[in-house]
VEXMI-789028 format. One record per residue (C-alpha): residue number from 1; residue in three letters; x, y, z. Coordinates in steps of 0.001 Angstrom, whole numbers. Layout:
BEGIN
{rec NUM; "Ala"; {X; Y; Z}}
...
END
This chain:
BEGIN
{rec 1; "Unk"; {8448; 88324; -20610}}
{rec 2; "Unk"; {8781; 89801; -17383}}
{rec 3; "Unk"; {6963; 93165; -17257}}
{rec 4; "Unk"; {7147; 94593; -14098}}
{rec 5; "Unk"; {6699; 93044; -10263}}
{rec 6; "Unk"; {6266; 95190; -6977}}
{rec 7; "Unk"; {6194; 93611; -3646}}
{rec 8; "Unk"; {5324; 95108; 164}}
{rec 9; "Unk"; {5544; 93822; 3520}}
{rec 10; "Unk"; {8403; 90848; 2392}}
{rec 11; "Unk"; {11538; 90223; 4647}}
{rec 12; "Unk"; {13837; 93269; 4428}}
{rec 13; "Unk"; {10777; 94971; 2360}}
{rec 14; "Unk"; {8564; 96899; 4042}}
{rec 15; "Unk"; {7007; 99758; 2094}}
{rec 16; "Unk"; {5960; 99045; -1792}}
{rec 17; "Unk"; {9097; 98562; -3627}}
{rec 18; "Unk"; {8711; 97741; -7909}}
{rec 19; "Unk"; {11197; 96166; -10015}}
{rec 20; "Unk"; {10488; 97616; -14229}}
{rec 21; "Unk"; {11934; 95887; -17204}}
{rec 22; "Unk"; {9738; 98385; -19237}}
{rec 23; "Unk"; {12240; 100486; -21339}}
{rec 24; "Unk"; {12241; 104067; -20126}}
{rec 25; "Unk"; {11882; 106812; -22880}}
{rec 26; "Unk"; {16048; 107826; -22877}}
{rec 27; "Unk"; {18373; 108126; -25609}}
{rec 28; "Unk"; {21484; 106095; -24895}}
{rec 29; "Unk"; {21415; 102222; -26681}}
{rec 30; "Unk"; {18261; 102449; -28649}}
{rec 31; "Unk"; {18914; 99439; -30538}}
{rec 32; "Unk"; {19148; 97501; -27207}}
{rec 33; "Unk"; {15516; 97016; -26325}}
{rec 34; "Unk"; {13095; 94326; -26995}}
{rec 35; "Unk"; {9987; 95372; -29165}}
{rec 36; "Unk"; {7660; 93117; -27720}}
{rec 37; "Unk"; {4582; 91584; -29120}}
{rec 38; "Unk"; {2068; 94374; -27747}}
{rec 39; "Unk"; {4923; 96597; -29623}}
{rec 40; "Unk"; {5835; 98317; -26128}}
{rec 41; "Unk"; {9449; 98096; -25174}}
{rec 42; "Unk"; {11051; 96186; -22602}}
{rec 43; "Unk"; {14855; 95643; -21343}}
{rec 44; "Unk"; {16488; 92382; -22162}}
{rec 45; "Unk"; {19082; 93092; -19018}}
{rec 46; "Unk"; {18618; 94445; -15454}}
{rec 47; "Unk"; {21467; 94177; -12579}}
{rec 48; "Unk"; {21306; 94888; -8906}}
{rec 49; "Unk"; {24106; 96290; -6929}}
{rec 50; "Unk"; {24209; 96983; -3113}}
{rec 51; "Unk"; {26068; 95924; 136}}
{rec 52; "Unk"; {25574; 92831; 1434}}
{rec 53; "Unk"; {22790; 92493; 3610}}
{rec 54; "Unk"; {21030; 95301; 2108}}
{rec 55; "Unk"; {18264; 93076; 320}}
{rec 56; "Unk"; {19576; 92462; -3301}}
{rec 57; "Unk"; {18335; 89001; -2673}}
{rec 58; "Unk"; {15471; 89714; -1280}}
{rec 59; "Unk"; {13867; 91019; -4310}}
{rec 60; "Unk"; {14383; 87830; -6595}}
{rec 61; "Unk"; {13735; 85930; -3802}}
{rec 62; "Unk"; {10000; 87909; -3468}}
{rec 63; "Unk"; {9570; 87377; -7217}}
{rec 64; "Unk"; {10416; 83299; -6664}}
{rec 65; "Unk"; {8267; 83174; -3441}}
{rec 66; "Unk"; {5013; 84400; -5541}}
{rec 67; "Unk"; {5974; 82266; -8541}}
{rec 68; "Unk"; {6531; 78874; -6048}}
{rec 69; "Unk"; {3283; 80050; -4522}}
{rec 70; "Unk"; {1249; 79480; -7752}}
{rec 71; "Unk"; {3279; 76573; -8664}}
{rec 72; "Unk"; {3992; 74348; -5414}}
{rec 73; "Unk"; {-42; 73039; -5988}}
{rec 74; "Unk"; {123; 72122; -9215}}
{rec 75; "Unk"; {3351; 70011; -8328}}
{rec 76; "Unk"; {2456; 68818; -5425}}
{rec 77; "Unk"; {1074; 65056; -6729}}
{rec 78; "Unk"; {3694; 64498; -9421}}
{rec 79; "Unk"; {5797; 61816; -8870}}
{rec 80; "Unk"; {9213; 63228; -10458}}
{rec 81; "Unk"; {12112; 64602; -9007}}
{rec 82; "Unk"; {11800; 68229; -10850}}
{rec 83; "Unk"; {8494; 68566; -9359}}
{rec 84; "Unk"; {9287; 67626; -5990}}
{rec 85; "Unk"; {11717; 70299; -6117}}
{rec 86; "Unk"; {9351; 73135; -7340}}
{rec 87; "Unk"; {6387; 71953; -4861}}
{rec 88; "Unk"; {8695; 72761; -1825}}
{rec 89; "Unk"; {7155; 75194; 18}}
{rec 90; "Unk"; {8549; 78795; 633}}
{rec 91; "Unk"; {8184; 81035; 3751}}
{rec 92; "Unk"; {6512; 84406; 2564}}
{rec 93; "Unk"; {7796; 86428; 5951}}
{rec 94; "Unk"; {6573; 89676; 6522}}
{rec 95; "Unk"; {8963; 92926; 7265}}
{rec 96; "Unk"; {9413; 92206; 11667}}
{rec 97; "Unk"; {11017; 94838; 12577}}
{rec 98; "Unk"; {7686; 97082; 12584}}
{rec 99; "Unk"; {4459; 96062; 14784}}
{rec 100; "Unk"; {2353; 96801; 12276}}
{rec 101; "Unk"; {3755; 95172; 9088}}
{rec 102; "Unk"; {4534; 91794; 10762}}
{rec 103; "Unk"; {972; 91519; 11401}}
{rec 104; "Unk"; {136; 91961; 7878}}
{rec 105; "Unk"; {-209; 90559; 4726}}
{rec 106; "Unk"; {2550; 90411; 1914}}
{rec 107; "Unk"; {1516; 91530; -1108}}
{rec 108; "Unk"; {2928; 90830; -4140}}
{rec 109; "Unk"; {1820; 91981; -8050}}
{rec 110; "Unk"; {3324; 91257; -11473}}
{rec 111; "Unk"; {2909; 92214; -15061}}
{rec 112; "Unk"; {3975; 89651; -17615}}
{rec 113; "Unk"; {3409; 89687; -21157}}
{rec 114; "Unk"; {3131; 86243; -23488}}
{rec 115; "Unk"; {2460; 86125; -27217}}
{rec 116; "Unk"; {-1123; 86314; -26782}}
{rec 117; "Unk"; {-2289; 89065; -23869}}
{rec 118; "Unk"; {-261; 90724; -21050}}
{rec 119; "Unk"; {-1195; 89769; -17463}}
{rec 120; "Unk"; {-1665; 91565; -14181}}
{rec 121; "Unk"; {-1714; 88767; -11225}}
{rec 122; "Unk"; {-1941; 89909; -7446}}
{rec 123; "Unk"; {-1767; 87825; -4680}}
{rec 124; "Unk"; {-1790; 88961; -656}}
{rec 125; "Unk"; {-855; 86168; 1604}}
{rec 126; "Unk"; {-713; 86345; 5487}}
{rec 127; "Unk"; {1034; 83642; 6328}}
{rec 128; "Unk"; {-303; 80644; 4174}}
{rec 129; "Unk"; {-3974; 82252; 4550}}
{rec 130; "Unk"; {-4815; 84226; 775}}
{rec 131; "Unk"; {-6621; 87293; 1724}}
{rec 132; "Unk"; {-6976; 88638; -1742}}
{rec 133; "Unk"; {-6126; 87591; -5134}}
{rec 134; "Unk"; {-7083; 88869; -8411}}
{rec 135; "Unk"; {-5774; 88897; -12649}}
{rec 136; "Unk"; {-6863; 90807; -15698}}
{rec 137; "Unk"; {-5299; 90227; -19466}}
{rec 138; "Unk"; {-5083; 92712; -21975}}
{rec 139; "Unk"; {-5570; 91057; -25101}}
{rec 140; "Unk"; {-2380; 91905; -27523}}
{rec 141; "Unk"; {-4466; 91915; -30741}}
{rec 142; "Unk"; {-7294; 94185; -29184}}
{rec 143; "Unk"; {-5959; 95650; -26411}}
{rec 144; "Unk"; {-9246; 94971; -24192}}
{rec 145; "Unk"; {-8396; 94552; -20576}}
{rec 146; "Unk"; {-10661; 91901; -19185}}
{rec 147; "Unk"; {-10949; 91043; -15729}}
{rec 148; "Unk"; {-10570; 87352; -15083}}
{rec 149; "Unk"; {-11316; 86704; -10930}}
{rec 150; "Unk"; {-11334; 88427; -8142}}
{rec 151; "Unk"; {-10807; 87190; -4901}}
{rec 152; "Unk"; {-11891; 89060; -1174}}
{rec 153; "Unk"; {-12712; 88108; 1790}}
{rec 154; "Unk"; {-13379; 84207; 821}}
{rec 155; "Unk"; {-15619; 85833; -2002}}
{rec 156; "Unk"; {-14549; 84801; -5522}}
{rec 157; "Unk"; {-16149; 86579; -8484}}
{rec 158; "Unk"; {-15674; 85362; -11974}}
{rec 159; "Unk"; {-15294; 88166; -14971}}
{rec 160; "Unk"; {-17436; 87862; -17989}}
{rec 161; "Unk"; {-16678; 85674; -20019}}
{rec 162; "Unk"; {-15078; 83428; -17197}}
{rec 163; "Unk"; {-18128; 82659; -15272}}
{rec 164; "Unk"; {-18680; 78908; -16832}}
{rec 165; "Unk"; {-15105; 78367; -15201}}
{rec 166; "Unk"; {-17383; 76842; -12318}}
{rec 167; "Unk"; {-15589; 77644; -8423}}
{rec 168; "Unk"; {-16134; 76609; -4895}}
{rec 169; "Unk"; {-16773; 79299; -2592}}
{rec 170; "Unk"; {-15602; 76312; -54}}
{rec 171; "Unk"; {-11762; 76150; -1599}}
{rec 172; "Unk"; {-8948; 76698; 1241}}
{rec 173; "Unk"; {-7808; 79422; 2058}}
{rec 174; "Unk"; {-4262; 78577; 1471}}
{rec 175; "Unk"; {-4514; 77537; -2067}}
{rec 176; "Unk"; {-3983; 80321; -4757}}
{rec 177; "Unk"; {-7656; 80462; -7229}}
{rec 178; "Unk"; {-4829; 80670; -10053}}
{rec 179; "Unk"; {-3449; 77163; -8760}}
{rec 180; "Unk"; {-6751; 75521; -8592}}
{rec 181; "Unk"; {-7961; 76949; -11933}}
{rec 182; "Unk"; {-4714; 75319; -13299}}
{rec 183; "Unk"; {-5091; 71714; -12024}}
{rec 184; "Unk"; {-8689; 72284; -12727}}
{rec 185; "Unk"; {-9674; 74330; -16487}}
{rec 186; "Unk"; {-6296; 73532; -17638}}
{rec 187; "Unk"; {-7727; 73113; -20906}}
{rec 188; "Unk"; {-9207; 76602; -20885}}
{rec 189; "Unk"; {-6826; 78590; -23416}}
{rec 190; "Unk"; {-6314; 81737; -20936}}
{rec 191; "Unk"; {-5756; 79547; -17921}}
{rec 192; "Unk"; {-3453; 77316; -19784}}
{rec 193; "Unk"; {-1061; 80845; -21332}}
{rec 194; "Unk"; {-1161; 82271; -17775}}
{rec 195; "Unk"; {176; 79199; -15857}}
{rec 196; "Unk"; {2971; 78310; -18276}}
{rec 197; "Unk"; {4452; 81429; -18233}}
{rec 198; "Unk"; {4667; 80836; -14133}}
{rec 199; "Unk"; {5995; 77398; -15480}}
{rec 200; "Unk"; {8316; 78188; -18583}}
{rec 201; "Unk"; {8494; 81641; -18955}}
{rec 202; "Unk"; {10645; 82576; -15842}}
{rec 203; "Unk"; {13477; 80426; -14273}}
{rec 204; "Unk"; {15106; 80956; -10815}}
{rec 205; "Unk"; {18774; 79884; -10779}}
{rec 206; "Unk"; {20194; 79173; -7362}}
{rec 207; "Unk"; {23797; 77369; -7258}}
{rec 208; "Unk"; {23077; 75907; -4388}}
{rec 209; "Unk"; {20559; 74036; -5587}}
{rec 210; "Unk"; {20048; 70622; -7339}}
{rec 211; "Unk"; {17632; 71552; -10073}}
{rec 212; "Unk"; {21168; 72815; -11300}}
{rec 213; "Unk"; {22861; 69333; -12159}}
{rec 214; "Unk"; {19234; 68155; -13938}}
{rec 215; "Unk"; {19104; 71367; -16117}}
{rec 216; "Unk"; {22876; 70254; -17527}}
{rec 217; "Unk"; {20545; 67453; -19456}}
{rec 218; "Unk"; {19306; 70061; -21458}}
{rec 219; "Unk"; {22537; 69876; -23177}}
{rec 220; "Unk"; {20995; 66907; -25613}}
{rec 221; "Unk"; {19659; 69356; -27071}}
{rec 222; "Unk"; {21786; 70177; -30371}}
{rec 223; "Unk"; {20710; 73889; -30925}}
{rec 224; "Unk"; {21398; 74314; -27096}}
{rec 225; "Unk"; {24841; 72222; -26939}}
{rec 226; "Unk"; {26091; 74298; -29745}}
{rec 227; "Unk"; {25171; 77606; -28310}}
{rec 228; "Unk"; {26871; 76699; -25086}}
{rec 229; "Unk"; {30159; 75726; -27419}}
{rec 230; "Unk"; {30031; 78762; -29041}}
{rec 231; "Unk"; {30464; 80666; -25411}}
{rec 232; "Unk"; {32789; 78404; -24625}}
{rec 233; "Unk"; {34805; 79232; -27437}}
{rec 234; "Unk"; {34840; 82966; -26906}}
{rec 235; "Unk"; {35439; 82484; -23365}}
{rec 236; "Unk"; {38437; 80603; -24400}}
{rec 237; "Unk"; {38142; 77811; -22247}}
{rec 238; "Unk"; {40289; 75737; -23964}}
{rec 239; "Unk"; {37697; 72855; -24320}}
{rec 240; "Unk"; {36545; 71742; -27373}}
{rec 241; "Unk"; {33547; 69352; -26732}}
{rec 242; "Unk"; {31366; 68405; -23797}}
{rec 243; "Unk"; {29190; 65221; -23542}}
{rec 244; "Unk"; {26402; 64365; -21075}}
{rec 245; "Unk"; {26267; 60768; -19754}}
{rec 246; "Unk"; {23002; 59552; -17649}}
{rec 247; "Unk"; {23757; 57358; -14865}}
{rec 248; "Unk"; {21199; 54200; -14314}}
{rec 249; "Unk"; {20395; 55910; -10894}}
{rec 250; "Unk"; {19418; 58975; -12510}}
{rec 251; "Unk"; {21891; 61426; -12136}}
{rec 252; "Unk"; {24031; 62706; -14563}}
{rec 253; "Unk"; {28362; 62824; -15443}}
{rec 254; "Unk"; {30093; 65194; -17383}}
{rec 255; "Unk"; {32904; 65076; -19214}}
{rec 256; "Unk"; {34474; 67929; -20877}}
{rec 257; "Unk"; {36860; 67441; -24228}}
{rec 258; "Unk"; {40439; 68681; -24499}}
{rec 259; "Unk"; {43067; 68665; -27432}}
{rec 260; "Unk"; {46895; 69205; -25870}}
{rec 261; "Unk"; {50054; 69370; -28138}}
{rec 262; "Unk"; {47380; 67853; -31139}}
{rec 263; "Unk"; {45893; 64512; -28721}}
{rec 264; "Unk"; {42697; 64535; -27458}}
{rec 265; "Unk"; {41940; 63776; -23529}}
{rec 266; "Unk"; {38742; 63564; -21393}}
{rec 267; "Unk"; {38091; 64546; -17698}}
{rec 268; "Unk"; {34959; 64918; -15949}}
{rec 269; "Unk"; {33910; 68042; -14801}}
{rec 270; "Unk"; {34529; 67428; -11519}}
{rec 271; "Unk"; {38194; 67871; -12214}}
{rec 272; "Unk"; {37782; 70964; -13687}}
{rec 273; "Unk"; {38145; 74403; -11833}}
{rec 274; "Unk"; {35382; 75724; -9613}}
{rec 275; "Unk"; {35185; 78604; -11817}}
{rec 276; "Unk"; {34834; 75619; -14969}}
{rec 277; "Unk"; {31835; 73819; -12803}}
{rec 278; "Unk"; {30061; 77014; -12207}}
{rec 279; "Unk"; {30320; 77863; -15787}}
{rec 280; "Unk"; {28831; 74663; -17140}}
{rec 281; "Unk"; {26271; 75040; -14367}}
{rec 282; "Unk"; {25573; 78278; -15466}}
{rec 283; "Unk"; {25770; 78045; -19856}}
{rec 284; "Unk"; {22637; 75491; -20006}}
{rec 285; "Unk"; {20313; 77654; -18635}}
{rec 286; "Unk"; {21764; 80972; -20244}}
{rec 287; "Unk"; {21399; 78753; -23884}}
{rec 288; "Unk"; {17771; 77568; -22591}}
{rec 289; "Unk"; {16903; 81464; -21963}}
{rec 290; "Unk"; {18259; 82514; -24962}}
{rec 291; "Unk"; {16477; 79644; -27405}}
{rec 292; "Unk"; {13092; 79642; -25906}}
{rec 293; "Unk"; {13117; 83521; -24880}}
{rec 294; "Unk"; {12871; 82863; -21127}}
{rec 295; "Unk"; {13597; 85110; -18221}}
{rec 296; "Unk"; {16401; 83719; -16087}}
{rec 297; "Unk"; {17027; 84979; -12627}}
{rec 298; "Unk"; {20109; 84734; -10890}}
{rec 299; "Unk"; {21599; 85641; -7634}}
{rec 300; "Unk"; {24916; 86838; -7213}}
{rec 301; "Unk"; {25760; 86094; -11192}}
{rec 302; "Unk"; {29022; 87244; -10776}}
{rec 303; "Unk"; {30213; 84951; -7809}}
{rec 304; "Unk"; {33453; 83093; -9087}}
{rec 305; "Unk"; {33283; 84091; -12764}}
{rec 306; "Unk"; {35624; 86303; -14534}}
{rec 307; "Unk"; {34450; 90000; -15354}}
{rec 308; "Unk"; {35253; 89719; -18569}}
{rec 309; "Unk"; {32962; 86628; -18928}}
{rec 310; "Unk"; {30366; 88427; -17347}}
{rec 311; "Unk"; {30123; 90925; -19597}}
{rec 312; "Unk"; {30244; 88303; -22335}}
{rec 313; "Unk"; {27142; 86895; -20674}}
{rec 314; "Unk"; {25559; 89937; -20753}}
{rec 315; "Unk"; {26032; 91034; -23957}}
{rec 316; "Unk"; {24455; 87716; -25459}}
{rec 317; "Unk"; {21062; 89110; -23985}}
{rec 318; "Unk"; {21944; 92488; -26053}}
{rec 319; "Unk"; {22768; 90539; -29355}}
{rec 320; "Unk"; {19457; 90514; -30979}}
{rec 321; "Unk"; {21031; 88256; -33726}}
{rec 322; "Unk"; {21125; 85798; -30659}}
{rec 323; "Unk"; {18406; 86663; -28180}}
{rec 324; "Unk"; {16430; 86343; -31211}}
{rec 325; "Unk"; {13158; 85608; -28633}}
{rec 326; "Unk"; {13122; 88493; -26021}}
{rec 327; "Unk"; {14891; 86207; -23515}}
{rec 328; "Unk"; {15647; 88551; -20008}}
{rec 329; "Unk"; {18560; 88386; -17654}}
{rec 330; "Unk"; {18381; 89909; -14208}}
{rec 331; "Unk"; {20349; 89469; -11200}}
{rec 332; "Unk"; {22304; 90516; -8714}}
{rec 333; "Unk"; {25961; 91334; -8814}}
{rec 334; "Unk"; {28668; 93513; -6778}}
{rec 335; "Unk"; {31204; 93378; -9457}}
{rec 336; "Unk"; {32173; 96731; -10761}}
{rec 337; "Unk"; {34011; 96635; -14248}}
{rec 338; "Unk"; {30684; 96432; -16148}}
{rec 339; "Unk"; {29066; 98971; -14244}}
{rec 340; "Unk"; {29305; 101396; -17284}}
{rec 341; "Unk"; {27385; 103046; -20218}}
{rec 342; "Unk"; {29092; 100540; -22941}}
{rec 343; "Unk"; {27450; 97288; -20898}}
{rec 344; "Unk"; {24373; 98907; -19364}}
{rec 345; "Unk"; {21539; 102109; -20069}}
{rec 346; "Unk"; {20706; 103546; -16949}}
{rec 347; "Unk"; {17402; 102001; -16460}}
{rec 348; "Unk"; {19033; 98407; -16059}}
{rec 349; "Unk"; {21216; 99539; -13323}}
{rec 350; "Unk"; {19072; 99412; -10029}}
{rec 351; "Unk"; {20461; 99835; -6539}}
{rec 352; "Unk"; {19337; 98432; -3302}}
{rec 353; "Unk"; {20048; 99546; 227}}
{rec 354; "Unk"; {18873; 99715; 3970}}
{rec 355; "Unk"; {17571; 102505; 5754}}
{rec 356; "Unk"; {17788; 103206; 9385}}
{rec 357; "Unk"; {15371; 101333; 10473}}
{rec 358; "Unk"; {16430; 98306; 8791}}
{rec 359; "Unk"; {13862; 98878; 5511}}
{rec 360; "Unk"; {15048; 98158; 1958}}
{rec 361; "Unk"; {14798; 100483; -1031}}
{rec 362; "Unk"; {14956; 100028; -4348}}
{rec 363; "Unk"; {15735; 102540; -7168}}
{rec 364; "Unk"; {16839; 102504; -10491}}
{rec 365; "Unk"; {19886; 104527; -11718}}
{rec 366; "Unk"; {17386; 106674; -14565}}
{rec 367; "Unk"; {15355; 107864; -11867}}
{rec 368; "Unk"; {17780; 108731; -8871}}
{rec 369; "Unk"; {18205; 112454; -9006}}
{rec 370; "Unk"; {21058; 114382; -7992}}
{rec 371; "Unk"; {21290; 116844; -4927}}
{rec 372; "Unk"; {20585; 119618; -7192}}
{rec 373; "Unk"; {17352; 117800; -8890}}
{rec 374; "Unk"; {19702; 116717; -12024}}
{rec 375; "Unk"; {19814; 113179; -13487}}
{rec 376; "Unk"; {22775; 111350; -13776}}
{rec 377; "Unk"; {24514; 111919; -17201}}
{rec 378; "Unk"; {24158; 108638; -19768}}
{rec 379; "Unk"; {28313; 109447; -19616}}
{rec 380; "Unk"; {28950; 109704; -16269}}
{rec 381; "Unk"; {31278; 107138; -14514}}
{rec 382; "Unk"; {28704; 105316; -12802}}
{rec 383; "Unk"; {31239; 102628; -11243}}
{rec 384; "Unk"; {33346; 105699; -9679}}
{rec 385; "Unk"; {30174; 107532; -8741}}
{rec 386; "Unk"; {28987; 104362; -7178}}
{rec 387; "Unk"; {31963; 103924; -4737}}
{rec 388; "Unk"; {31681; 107474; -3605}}
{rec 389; "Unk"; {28384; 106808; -2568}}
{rec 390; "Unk"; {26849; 109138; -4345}}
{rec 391; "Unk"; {23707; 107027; -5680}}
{rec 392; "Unk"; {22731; 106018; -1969}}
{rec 393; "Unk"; {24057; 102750; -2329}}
{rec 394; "Unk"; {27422; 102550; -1091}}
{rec 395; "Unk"; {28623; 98729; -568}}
{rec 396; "Unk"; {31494; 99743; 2138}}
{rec 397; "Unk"; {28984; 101376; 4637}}
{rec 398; "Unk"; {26718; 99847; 6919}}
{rec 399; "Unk"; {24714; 102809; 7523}}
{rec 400; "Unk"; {23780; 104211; 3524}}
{rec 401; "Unk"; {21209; 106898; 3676}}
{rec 402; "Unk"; {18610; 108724; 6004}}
{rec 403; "Unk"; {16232; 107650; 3969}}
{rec 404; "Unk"; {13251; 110251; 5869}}
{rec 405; "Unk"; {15542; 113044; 3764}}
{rec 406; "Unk"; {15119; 111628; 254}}
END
């Protein structure tokens, strides 16, 4: 579970910006938060509105640049087509539009909680080169923070308890300690939790990519298939089965199940509507999330979808009787109609925009105050309020805020 991630120096990012799916202490939709395993509580939703080219993106795509940096190594020597796909490498580029910052490191730092301990993993990268790296656990049963590595200057120190972990001073420079204690002490019970939760416990959905079309095979699965029928049938899709057929070169046909005037007919799903495809491309990994309690990511969910099934979607993650395993959905959206207190509490509504000198901010709705130091009401119309631009983040302006005034 995804605790909380900031990131500095990162594309549109300059100063420290943090992302918090830690529940905020407010009364509206009590019964909508996760109690976690350390018993804090944690959102099971988060969406980010903002104009285009304001650096929605740019924060999933900071979160996916840390988690590919941990993860290319390990996947770098398999032979498979899933793990040629998650070593490619990712530029981390700095914010350029400041002297300073695009001579410096990015620095990126997450919180994220499994059954066993919550972790706190940092990582500063200048260009490939690591210049610091570090990550405690507090233990869930004791709640004892212990510290795990550090890493300065090419100096790596081992926390107690960790020291038999034996390490090169001599490893490159480029490759995360995290990474190499993976391939290396994979055995080692801490090392093993951490990494899979870079492996299993978050998932980046991008419809451009191919990873899409091999995630559809998770459909074999009959707990999963039946979930995704199940949304299918509330959507009201009008299809009544779905079936998965592997190819002998390795790809994968779908064909979706129709009953007209009492027959039954077939088509593949490349006959079906774009707004069909993307749903198919999208149900798999929603039913995956939801099963195995897994937090998805996804840019610009709402791109060719209905509202209505949106807010379907969303709700799922709300329906405890469903998201029976803490499973999180975050992404970015600029559709309106569920921008409102029945779909959302105001600390999953978070708002990105530029300033003047092309600088992203980030900011959720619970904590943006009001010209006269006020919160915004748990009843207000946030959509309305929205496209008067009174939260800063006004998707018909180029120019939002003078940010040196806030």
């Amino acid at each position: 579970m995804l605790s909380q991630f900031s990131v500095k120096n990162y594309k549109s990012i300059r100063e420290e910006m943090t992302f918090d799916m830690q529940a905020a202490a407010i009364t509206e939709h009590t019964d909508r938060v996760v109690k976690a395993s350390n018993n804090e509580l944690f959102l099971p939703v988060a969406a980010i509105y903002g104009p285009n080219g304001g650096g929605k993106s740019n924060v999933l795509q900071a979160l996916h640049s840390m988690e590919l940096k941990v993860l290319r190594p390990l996947y770098a020597t398999e032979a498979d087509t899933l793990s040629k796909l998650r070593a490619k490498n990712s530029v981390i580029a700095p914010f350029k539009f400041n002297e300073e910052s695009k001579n410096s490191p990015t620095e990126f730092e997450v919180f994220f909680l499994t059954e066993k301990a919550e972790y706190r993993y940092i990582i500063h990268v200048l260009g490939e080169v690591i210049v610091y790296e570090s990550l405690s656990m507090r233990k869930v049963e004791t709640n004892r923070t212990t510290e795990i590595f550090e890493r300065e200057d090419g100096k790596i120190s081992m926390g107690d308890g960790f020291a038999r972990l034996k390490v090169s001073q001599d490893i490159s420079d480029t490759l995360p300690l995290l990474s190499y204690l993976g391939i290396t002490y994979r055995k080692n019970e801490v090392v093993d939790d951490c990494i899979r939760w870079f492996e299993n416990g978050i998932r980046f959905l991008n419809y451009g990519s191919p990873l899409q079309e091999l995630k559809l095979a998770i459909a074999n699965s009959t707990e999963i298939k039946e979930l995704i029928l199940n949304m299918i049938r509330e959507m009201d899709l009008d299809i009544e089965d779905f079936r998965v057929e592997k190819l002998e070169t390795g790809d994968i046909q779908i064909y979706t199940q129709h009953k007209v005037a009492g027959n039954e007919y077939e088509i593949s799903l490349a006959e079906e509507s774009s707004g069909t495809k993307k749903i198919f491309g999208l149900l798999p990994f929603i039913a995956d999330s939801l099963t195995k309690g897994i937090t998805l990511v996804i840019d610009e969910l709402d791109a060719k979808i209905h509202p209505l099934l949106l807010k379907h979607i969303v709700m799922l993650y709300n329906n405890f009787e469903i998201n029976k395993h803490g499973a999180q959905l975050i992404f970015t959206s600029h559709d309106l109609s569920t921008m409102n207190s029945e779909v959302f509490r105001r600390d999953e509504i978070w708002f990105v925009a530029k300033g003047n000198e092309q600088n992203s901010k980030l900011y959720s709705l619970v904590e943006f105050k009001n010209p006269d130091g006020t919160s915004v009401r748990k009843d207000a119309k946030f959509d309305k309020q929205y496209l008067e631009g009174k939260y800063g983040a006004d998707p018909y302006l180029r120019k939002i805020i003078d940010w040196s005034v806030i």
